[in-house]
C-alpha positions in Angstrom: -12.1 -34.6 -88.8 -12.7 -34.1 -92.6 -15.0 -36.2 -94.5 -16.5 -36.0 -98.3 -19.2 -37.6 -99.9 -17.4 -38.1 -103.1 -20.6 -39.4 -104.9 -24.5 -38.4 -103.7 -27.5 -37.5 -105.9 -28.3 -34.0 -103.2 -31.0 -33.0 -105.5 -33.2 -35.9 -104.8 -33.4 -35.8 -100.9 -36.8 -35.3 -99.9 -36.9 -31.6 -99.3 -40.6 -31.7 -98.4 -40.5 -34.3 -95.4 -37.0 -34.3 -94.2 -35.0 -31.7 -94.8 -36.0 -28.2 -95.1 -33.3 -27.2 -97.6 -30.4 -27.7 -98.9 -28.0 -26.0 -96.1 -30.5 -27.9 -93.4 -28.7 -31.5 -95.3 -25.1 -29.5 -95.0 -25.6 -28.4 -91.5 -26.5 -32.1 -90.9 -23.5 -33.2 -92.7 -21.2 -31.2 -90.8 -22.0 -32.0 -87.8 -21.1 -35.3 -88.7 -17.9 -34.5 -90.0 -18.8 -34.4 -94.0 -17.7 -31.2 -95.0 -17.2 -31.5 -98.6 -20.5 -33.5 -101.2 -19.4 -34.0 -105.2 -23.0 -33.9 -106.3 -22.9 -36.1 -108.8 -25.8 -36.0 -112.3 -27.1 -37.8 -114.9 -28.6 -36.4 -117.8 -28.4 -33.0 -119.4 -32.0 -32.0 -118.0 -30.5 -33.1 -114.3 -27.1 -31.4 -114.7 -29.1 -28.2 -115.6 -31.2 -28.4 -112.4 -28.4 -29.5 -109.6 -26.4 -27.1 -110.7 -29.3 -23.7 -110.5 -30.2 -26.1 -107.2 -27.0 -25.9 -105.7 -26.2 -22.4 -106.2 -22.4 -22.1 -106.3 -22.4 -23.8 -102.8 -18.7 -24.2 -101.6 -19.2 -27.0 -99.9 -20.7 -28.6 -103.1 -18.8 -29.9 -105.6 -20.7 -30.6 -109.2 -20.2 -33.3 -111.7 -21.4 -33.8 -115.3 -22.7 -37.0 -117.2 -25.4 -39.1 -118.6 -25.9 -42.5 -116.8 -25.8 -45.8 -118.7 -29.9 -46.1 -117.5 -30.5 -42.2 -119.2 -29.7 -42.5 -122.5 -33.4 -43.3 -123.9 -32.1 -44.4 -127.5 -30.4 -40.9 -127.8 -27.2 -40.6 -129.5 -25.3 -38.1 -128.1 -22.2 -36.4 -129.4 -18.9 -36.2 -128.0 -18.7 -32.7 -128.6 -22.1 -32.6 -126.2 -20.3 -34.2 -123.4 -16.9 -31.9 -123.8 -19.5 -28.8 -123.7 -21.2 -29.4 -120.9 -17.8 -30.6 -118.7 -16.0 -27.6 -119.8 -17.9 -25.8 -117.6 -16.0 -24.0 -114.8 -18.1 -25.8 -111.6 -17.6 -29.2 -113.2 -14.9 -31.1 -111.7 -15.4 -34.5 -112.7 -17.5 -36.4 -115.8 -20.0 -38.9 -115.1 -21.7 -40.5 -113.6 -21.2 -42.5 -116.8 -20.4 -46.4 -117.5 -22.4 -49.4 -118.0 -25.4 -51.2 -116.2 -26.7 -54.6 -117.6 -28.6 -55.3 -114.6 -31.4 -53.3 -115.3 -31.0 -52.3 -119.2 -29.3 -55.5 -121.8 -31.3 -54.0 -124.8 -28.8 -51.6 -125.8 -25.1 -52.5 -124.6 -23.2 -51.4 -128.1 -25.1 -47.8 -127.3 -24.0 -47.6 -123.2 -20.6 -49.0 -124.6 -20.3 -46.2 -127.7 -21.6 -44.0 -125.3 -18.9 -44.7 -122.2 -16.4 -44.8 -124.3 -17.2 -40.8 -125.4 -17.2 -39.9 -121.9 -13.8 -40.9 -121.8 -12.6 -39.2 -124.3 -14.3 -36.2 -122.8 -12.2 -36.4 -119.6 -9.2 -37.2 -121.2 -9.3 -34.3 -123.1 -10.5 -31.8 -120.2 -7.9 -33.5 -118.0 -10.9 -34.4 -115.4 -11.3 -37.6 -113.3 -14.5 -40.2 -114.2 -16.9 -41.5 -112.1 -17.8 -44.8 -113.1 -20.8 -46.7 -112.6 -20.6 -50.7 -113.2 -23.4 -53.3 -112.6 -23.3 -57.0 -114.2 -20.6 -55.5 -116.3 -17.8 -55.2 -114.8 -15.7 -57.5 -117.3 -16.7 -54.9 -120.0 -16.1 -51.7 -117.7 -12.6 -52.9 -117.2 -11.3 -53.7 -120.6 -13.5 -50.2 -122.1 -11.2 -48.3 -119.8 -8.2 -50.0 -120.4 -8.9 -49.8 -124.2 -9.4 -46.2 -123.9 -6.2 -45.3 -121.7 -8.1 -43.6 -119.1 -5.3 -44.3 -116.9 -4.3 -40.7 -118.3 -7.7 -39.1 -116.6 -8.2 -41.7 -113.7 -11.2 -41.7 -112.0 -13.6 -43.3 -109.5 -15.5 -46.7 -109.5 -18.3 -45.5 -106.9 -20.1 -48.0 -105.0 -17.9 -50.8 -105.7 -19.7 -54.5 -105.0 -17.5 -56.8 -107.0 -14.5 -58.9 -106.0 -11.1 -58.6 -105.0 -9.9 -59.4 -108.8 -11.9 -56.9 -110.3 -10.5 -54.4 -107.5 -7.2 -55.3 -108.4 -7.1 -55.0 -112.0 -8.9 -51.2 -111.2 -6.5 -50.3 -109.0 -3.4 -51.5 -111.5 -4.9 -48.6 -113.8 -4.6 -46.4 -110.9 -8.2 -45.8 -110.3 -9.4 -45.2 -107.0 -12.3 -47.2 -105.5 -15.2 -45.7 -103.0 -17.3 -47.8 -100.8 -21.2 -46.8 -100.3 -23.5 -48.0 -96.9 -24.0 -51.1 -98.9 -20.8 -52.9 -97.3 -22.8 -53.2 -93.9 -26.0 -55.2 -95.3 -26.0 -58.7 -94.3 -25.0 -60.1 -97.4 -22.1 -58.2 -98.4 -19.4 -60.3 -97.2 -17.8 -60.1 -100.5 -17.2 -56.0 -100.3 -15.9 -56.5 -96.7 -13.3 -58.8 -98.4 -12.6 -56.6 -100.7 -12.1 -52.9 -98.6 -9.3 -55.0 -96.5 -8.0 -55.7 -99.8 -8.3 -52.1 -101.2 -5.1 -49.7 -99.6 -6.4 -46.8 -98.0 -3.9 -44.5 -100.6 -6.9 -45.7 -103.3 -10.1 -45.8 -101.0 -13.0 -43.3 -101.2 -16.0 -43.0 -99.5 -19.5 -42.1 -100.6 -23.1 -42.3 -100.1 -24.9 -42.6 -102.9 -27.5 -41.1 -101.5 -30.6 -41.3 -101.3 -29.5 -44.5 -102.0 -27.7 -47.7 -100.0 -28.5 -46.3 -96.2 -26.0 -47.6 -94.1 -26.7 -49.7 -90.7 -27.8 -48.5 -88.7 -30.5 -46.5 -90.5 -31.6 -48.9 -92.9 -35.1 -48.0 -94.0 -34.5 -44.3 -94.1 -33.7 -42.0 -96.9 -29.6 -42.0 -96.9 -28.4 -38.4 -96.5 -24.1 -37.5 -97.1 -24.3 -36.9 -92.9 -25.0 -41.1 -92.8 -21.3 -41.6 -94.4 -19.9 -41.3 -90.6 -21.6 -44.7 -89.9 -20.4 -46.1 -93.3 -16.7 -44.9 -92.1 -16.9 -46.2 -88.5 -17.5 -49.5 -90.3 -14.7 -49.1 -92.6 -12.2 -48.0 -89.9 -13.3 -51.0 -88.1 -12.8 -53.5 -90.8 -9.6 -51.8 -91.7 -8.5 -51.9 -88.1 -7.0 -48.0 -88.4 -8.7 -44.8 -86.3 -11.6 -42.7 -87.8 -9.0 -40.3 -87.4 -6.6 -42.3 -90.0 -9.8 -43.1 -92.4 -10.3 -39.6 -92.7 -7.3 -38.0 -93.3 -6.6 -40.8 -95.8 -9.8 -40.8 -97.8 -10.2 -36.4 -97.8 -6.4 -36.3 -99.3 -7.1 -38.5 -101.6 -10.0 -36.8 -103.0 -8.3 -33.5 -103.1 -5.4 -35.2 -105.0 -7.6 -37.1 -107.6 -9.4 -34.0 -108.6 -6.5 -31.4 -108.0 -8.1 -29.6 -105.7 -6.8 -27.2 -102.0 -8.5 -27.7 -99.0 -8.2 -23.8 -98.5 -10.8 -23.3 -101.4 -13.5 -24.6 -99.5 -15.8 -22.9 -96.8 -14.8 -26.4 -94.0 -15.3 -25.5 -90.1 
């Protein structure tokens, strides 16, 4: 079988504790059937580091963007964004979007600056990865209002309702599920991954974030996505076998990508 962690933050593992490096967290992952991470960034400073951390790592796939929660007043310039996702490692922009859970003193400026990242993939002809949080209303109609159905694109770690999943998946968006769907009160993304087809699922971690039953109270790690994808297969009432193959082609479709490019055994 053939997994990917379409969205994890590898950089922020704890290396000094846990994991002695960063093939120790692939050899882990492997053995679990999660051949392929998208590391995913955040800010300029961040997509500088992952990308000396990961060091041209086949099995690591890199992303560029600056989350909703990084942009610290700073107005950056499209021109910034295309730059940095021009380059040749970068297959996808963001993690971008919006978060009015934990920032509401400058919407306009996560909106203005969403809306750039857009643009940017558009233009490079590369998928978005979209974080939404208490603003999922304004997520939907920026992307419509931008025609990103022409770059597609990822909304990672989905938690909202079957509407909401609907109207993403009319833009032909694909949606990935994190280890948060097994917490006790997340009835509502259960509902909504039996609403979801499995030709527009993904699967992430998120990690170190959202640990999965049954691990919770550990740091989440991409080899934890097995457990999150023995729930899914479960609730979806199709083989581990099925989940896979579904979820791994669709990640190589979304970001034009051949399974023979990559170093999988």
């Amino acid at each position: 079988m053939f997994f990917v962690d379409s969205h994890c933050h590898i950089d922020l593992l704890n290396y000094s504790k846990i994991h002695s490096g960063i093939e120790d967290v692939l050899q882990k992952s492997i053995k679990n059937h999660v051949k392929l991470l998208l590391a995913v960034t955040t800010s300029i400073k961040n997509f500088n580091h992952v990308k000396k951390f990961i060091k041209n790592n086949k099995n690591i796939l890199l992303s560029f963007g600056i989350h909703p929660l990084h942009i610290n007043q700073k107005k950056y310039k499209t021109d910034t964004i295309i730059y940095y996702s021009k380059d040749m490692e970068v297959v996808a922009i963001g993690e971008t979007g919006l978060d009015y859970y934990h920032q509401m003193d400058n919407i306009e400026l996560q909106k203005t600056l969403f809306r750039k990242h857009i643009y940017a993939a558009i233009e490079l002809n590369k998928p978005l990865l979209v974080h939404t949080r208490n603003s999922i209303n304004d997520t939907i109609s920026i992307l419509k209002e931008k025609t990103s159905n022409k770059c597609k694109g990822i909304i990672h770690s989905f938690s909202e309702n079957v509407d909401s999943a609907r109207k993403i998946l009319d833009m032909g968006f694909y949606i990935s599920f994190s280890g948060n769907l097994t917490f006790k009160n997340s009835d509502h993304i259960r509902e909504v991954i039996k609403f979801v087809p499995l030709k527009q699922m993904l699967l992430e971690t998120d990690s170190p974030y959202l640990t999965p039953i049954p691990h919770r109270g550990k740091e989440n790690q991409p080899s934890f996505l097995y457990d999150t994808a023995l729930f899914v297969s479960k609730l979806k009432n199709v083989s581990i076998k099925t989940l896979s193959e579904h979820t791994t082609q669709n990640f190589f479709k979304l970001f034009k990508l051949k399974p023979s490019n990559f170093n999988v055994f």
